[in-house]
N, C-alpha and C positions, 0 to 999 in steps of 0.2 A: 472572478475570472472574466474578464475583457471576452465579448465578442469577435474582435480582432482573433485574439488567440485560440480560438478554438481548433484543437491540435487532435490529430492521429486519436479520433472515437471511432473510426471506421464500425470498429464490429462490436461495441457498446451501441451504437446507432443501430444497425445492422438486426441487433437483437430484437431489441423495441421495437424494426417497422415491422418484422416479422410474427411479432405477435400482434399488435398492431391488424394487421392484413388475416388473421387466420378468421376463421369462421365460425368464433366461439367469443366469450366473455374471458376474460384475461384477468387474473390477481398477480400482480408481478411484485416483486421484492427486489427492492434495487439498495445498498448499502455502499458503504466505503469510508474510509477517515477522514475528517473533517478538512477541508483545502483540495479534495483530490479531483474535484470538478463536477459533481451530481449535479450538483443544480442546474450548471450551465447544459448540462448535457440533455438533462429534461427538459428547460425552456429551448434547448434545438429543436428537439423533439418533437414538441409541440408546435412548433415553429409552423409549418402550412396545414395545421390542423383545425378544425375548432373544437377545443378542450377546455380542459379546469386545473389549472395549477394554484395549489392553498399551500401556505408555506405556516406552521404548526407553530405555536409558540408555547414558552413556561407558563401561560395564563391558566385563571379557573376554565372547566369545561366551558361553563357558561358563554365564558368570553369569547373561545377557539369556536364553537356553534355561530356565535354572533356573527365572525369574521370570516367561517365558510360559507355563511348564509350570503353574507356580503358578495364574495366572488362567484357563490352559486347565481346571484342577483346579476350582477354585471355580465354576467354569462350568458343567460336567457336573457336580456334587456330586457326586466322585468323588474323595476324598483320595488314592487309591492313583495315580491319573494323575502327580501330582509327586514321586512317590515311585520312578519310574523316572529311570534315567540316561541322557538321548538325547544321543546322540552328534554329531548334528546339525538343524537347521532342518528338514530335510528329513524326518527322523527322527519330528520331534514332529508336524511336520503330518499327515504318514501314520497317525499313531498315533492322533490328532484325530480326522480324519474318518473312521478306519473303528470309531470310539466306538460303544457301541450309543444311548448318549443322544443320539449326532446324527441319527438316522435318527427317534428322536420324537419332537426338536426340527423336524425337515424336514416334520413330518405337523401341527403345529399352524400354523405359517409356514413362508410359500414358499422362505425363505434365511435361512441364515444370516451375521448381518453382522461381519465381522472387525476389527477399526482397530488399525492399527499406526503409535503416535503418536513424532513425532518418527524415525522413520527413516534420518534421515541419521548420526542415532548410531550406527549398526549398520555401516556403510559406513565411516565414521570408523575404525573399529577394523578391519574388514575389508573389503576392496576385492572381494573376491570376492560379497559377499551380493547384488549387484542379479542374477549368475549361477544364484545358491544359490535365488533367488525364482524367476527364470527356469525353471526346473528345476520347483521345489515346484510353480506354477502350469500348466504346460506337463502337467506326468503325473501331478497329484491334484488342484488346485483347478479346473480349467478346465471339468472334466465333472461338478461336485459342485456343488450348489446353495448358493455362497457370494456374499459379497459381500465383498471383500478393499478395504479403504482404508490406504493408504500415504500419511502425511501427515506435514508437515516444515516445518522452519522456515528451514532453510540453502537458502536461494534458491540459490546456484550446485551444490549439490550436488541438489538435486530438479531443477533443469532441466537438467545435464548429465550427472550419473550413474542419473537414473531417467527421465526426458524425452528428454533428449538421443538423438543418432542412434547413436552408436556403443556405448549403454545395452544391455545384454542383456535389458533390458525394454522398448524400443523396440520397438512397435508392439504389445505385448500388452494396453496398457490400453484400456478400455472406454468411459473418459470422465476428466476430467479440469477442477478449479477453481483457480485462483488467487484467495484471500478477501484481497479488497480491507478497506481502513479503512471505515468507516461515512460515509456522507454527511452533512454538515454539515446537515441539515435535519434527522439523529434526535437531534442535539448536548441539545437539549432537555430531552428525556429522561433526562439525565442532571446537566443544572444547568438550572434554572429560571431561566436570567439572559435580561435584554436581547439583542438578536442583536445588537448593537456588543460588547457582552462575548463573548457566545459567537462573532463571529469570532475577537477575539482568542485566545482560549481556541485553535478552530480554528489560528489561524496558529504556535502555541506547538505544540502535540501532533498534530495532522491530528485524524484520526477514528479511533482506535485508541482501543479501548475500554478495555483495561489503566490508559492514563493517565488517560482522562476520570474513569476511577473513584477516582481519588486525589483530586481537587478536592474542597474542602469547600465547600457551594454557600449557606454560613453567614457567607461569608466574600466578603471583594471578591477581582476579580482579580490583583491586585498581592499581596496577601497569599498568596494560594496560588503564585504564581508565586517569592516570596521564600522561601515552605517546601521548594516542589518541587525546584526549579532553583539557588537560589542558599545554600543551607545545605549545608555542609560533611557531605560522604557521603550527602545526601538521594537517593533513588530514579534520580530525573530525571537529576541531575547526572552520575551513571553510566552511566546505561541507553548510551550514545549509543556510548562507546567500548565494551562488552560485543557490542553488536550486530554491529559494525565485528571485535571480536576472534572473534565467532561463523563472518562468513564467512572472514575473513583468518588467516592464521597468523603475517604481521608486517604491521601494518596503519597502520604510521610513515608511508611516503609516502602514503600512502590518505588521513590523515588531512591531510597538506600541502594536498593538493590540494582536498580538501572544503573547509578553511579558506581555500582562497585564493578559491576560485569564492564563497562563502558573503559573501566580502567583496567582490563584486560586479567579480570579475575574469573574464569570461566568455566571452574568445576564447582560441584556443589561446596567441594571441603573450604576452598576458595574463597564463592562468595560467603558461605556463614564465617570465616573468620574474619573476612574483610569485614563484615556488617554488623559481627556481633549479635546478630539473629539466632533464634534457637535452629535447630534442623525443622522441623516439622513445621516453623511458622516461615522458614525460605521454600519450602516445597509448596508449600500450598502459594503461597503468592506468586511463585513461579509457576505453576501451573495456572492462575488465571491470567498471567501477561502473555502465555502462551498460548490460551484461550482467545486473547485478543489481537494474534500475529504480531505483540512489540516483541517480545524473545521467542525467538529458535532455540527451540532442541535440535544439537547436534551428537550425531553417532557415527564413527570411522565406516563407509561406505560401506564396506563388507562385513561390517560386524551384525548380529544375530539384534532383532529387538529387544533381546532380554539382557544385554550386553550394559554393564553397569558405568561404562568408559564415556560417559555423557557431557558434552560444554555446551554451554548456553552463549548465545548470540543476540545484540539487537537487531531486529530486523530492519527497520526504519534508518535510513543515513542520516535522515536530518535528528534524529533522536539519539542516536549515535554520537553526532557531532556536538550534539548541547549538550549532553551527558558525560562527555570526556572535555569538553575547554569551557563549557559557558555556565552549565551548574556550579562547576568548583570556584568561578570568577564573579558570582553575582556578587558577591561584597565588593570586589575593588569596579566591579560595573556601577554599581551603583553610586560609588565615590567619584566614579567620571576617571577614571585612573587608563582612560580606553588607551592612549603608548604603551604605557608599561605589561597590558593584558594581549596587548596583540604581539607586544615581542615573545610573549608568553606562549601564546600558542601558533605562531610559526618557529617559533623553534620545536617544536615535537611534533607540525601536521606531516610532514615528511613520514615518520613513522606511521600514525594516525591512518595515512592516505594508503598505504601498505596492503593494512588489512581491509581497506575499502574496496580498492583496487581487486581482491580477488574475489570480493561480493561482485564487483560488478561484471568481472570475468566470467563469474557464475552465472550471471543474469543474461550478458552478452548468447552464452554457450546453450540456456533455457529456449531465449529467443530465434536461437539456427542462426545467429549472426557469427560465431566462429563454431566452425566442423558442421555446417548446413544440412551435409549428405548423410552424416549418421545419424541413424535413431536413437539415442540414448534413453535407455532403461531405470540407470539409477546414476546420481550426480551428487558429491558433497567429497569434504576433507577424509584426509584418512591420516591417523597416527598409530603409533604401535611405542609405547616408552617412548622413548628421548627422541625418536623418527616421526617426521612430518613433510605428507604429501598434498599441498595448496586443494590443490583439486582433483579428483580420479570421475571418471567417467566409465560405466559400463554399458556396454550391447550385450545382451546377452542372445539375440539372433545370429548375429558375428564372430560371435566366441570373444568380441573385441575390447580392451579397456586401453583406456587414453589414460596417460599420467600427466597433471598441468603445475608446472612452475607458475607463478606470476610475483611479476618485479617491475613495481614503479620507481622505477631507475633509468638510465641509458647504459646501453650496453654494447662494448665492443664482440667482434665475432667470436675473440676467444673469451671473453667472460662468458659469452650465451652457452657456449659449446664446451666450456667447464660446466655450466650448474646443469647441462642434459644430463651430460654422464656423472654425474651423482646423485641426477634425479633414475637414469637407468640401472645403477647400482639399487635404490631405496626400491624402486617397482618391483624389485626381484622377491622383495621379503612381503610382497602381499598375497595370501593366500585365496586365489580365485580360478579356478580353471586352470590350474600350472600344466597341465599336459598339453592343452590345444589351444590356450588362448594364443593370440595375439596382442602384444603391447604396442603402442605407440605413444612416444614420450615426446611432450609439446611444451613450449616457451612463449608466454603473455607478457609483453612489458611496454614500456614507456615508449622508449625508442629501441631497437637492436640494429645494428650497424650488419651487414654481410646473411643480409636472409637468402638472399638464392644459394650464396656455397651452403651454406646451415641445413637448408632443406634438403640440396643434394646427398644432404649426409643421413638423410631418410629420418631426418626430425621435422615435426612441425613446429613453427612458428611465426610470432604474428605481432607484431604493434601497435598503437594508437593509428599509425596511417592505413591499417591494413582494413579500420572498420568504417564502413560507408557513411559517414555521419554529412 
């Protein structure tokens, strides 16, 4: 990620100078999916400070030693620091902090700030380091004026070897972010397109800055989409299995099951018959993709936790999007057959874009970008049999629930003001507060033609122009 670009971290920043500035030694835990911007966010961070940023590699211990020692060296302008042999982590830190350069580093700024990038490399290679840190921080950093950041990209191994409970850093840290993708409203800033283009854009890559930065914004969508994604060995086209082989060590059924849900198979009976999977070996693999926020468990908003009416969702758009056109096409990508695969999949992104469209309606509605003024309580689909409601919204301060259409479509006044009333007919068969609630029955789509008569009709509604991008 481009210096240029550095987008909407406000309160990823915000986090860091505040602990940063507290009056204590700091263990922060910073993680997120590979592409999402950590790094760049750290080296901001760091930016008018004087710190230690070491970026971890697959190497022996030995070698990771060698090469903090190095930046520990360059740090203190002290060549002779890497010029010792430590024998362990523990070793080098001791040796660090009782530097005499750190004690006139501590007299210009309050702390010293540390980032140890990529993390889970170090753990990779040795199981024992989350102890080895346990230790280092426990009887030298914790009374030394530092600021220690442990940052990572292997989701299952930052939340259960460094997060986790039975982590021998369990309960030492000080604070703690997981960096989300970027909100489709900073999309922008990085292509000057139409917000019809830059959903789609959005529904192809999410907000992950890495990608957005590949688009040529010189160019239509479809042309960056036939470079990215559908040209043989192009960036895209890889990223999806690398990610997948990042957390897994054999990620074949992982990938069955993404590709079956991906293709709009999303109860359990579902994906086992798409997959051919036993029950008990799609549950448990579902339960660590869930572990890793790629699938959502979904349940009808009002339904009871124990409620057995369960679909499964990808989280990820851009995982989404390679898992429904670009998985099923690696043989003719790789024959270079890229016309024939692109006719392929703009003829079904229409659909595709649908059920994106009401992810991002949800994300929009998360973020207070549509209905600002309500507090919303609990937010997700709701069906009941053969009946489905896009989105439901509850306050439960209000007595209030919001029922959401969305339709990536354009729409005239009377199509919009067709599918209300038979979204206000469907509101009626949800069982919540029927004596006092309040409904309000709302419409998200592409374009809708006649929103001020629509609204006078005591509906809400709203379209791509309606959101400040």
């Amino acid at each position: 990620m481009s210096h240029i670009n550095f987008i909407n971290r406000t309160h990823e920043l915000a986090f860091l100078e505040d602990r940063y500035r507290s009056h204590k030694s700091e263990l922060i835990i910073l993680y997120g999916r590979r592409r999402v911007g950590k790094t760049e966010l750290l080296i901001r961070f760091l930016k008018d400070k004087q710190g230690i940023y070491i970026l971890a590699t697959t190497e022996s211990e030995k070698t990771n030693i060698g090469i903090f020692a190095q930046e520990i060296s360059d740090f203190l302008n002290d060549p002779n620091f890497a010029r010792v042999s430590y024998p362990s982590f523990e070793a080098l830190w001791t040796s660090f902090l009782s530097h005499h350069q750190v004690q006139k580093i501590v007299r210009i700024q309050q702390k010293i700030p540390i980032v140890i990038d990529e993390f889970p490399y170090l753990i990779e290679r040795d199981r024992s380091v989350p102890s080895q840190f346990q230790r280092i921080w426990d009887l030298h950093m914790r009374d030394n004026p530092v600021m220690l950041v442990l940052s990572g990209s292997s989701i299952s191994i930052m939340e259960q070897e460094v997060l986790g409970y039975k982590s021998p850093l369990y309960g030492r840290r000080t604070g703690q972010w997981q960096v989300e993708p970027l909100s489709f409203l900073h999309m922008k800033e990085f292509l000057p397109w139409s917000c019809v283009d830059l959903a789609q854009v959005w529904f192809t890559t999410g907000g992950i800055p890495a990608y957005l930065e590949l688009f040529d914004p010189t160019t239509d969508f479809w042309s960056n989409i036939t470079r990215l994604f559908l040209t043989k060995g192009a960036y895209l086209t890889m990223e999806a299995e690398l990610l997948l082989q990042y957390e897994f060590r054999e990620p074949a059924n992982y990938l069955t099951i993404l590709k079956a849900i991906a293709e709009r198979n999303t109860s359990l009976g579902e994906i086992i018959q798409q997959t051919g999977l036993d029950r008990s070996m799609v549950s448990k693999y579902l339960s660590v993709l869930m572990k890793l926020h790629i699938v959502h468990e979904e349940l009808p908003v009002t339904a009871s936790p124990g409620s057995r009416k369960r679909r499964y969702r990808i989280s990820d758009p851009y995982l989404s999007f390679w898992f429904r056109f670009i998985y099923p096409e690696m043989t003719a990508i790789e024959a270079r057959q890229t016309p024939e695969v692109l006719t392929r999949v703009q003829k079904n992104f229409s659909l595709y874009s649908g059920a994106l469209f009401e992810l991002l309606t949800e994300h929009l509605i998360r973020e207070r970008v549509l209905f600002p003024h309500i507090h919303i309580n609990q937010l997700g689909r709701w069906w009941h049999n053969e009946m489905e409601i896009d989105l439901v919204s509850i306050c439960e301060d209000e007595d209030l629930m919001i029922c959401v259409e969305c339709k990536w479509t354009d729409l005239s006044k009377n199509e919009a003001m067709s599918i209300l009333k038979k979204l206000e007919e469907k509101s009626r068969n949800i069982w919540w507060r029927n004596e006092n609630r309040k409904t309000i029955c709302a419409l998200v789509g592409k374009k809708i033609s006649g929103k001020d008569e629509i609204r006078k009709a005591g509906y809400e509604v709203h379209d791509l122009s309606d959101i400040p991008y």
